[in-house]
N, C-alpha and C positions, 0 to 999 in steps of 0.2 A: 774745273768742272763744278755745278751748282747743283744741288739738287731740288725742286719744285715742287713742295706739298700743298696740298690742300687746303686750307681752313678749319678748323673741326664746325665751327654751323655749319660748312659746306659738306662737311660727312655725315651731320646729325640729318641733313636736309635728303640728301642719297641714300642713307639708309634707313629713313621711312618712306622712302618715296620706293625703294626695293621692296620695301615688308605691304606694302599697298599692291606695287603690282605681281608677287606673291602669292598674294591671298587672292586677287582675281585670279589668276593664271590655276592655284587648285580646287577655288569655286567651280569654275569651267572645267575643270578636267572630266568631275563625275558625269556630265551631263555632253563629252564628247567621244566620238568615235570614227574609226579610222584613221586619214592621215593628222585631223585636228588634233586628235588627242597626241601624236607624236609632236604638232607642232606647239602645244602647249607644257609637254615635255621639253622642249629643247630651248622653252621661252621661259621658263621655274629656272634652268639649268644656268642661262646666260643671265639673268637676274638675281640670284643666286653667286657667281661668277663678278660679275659687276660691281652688285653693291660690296661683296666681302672686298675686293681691291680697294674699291671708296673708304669705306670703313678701316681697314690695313692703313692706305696712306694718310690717312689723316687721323687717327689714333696713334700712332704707334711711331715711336722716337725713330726706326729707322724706316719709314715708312716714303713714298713718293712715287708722285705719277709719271716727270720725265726728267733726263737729264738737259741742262745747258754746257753744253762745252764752245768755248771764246777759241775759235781760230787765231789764226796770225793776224795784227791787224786790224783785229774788232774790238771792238768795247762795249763795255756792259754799262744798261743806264737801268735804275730804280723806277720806280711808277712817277717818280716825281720828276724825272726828267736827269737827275744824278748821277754820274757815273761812278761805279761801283767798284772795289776793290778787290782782287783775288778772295781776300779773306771773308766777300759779303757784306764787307760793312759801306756802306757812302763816303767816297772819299772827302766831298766836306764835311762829312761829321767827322773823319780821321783828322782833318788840317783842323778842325774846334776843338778837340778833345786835344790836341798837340800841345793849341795857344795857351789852352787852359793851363796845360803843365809846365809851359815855359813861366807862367807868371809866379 
């Protein structure tokens, strides 16, 4: 099983992009009424809600947005096309780093 974080720019970038749509969200609040004003409550709530998981996953050493689990049979490859080892590492960087210690 893998676990999938974030990037931290990719968190710096979610949680200002949360504190933006925030501040419109209780800009607009004083100046609504009725159901809007519920609907801008429930829009602070889930943005609020959002950016803190962005923010969690990509700060924070145990932090993640999804799991990868490799059924039977599957294999796991890196961005680069590489297939990957249980442990996360690229198996040809395991077979270089091997050669290296065999010399």
């Amino acid at each position: 099983m893998f676990r999938v974080k974030p990037s931290k720019p990719a968190g710096v970038i979610s949680v200002v992009v949360a504190v933006v749509m925030l501040g419109i969200g209780i800009g607009k609040l004083g100046s609504a009424h009725g159901h809007a004003r519920w609907f801008l409550i429930g829009w602070c709530a889930l943005v609020v809600v959002i950016g803190g998981l962005n923010a969690w996953s990509a700060f924070s050493r145990r932090g993640f947005t999804w799991q990868m689990v490799r059924g039977p049979g599957q294999e796991l490859v890196d961005s680069d096309g590489n297939r990957v080892a249980a442990d996360g590492t690229s198996i040809g960087d395991r077979s270089r780093k091997s050669a290296r210690r065999a010399r």
